[in-house]
C-alpha positions in Angstrom: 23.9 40.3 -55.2 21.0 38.5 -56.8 17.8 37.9 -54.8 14.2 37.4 -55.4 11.1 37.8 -53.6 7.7 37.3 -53.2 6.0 40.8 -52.5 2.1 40.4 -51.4 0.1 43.9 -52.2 -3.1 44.8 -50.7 -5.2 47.8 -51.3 -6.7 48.5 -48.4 -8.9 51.7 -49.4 -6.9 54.6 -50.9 -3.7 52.6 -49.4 -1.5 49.5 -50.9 -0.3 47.6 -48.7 3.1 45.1 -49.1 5.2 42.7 -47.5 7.7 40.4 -48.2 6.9 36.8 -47.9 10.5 35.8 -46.6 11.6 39.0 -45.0 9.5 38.8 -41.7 9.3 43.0 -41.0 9.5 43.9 -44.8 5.9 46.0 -44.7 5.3 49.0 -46.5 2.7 51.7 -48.0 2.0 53.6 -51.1 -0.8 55.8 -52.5 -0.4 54.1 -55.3 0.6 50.3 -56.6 3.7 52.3 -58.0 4.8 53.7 -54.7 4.1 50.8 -52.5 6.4 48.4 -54.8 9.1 51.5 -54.5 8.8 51.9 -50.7 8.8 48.2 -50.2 12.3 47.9 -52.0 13.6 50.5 -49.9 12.5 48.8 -47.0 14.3 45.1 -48.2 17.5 47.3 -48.4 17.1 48.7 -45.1 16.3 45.5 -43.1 19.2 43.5 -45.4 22.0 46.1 -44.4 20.6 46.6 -40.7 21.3 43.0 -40.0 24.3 43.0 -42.2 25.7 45.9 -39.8 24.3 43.8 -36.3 26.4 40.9 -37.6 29.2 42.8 -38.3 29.3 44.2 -34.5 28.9 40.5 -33.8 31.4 39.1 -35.2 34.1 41.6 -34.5 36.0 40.3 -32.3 36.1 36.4 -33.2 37.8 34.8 -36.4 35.2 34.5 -38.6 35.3 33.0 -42.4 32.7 35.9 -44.2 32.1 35.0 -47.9 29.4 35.8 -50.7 26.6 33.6 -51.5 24.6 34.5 -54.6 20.7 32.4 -54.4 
């Protein structure tokens, strides 16, 4: 799947800050620029398959067309 988005990092004293401009809930921290940007991907992924997963339990019982979209 190919996505991209616009991450917003802050350093708020020792700490960066990010978030995700379209992924409302996408926050994270680092020590370090480095970290943030890693932590913040990890938190994308979690967020993306969480509501892939609340969808799924849905959607389980109904007939449902579920198909790819690449953006």
């Amino acid at each position: 799947m190919t996505n991209t988005f616009i991450a917003i990092f802050e350093q708020d004293g020792p700490w960066w800050i990010g978030s995700v401009e379209e992924l409302p809930g996408a926050n994270s921290q680092g020590a370090t620029l480095d970290e943030a940007r890693e932590n913040l991907k990890e938190a994308i992924h979690m967020i993306l398959e969480e509501n892939r997963e609340q969808s799924r339990q849905e959607i389980a019982d109904r007939p449902v067309l579920r198909e790819s979209m690449t953006i």
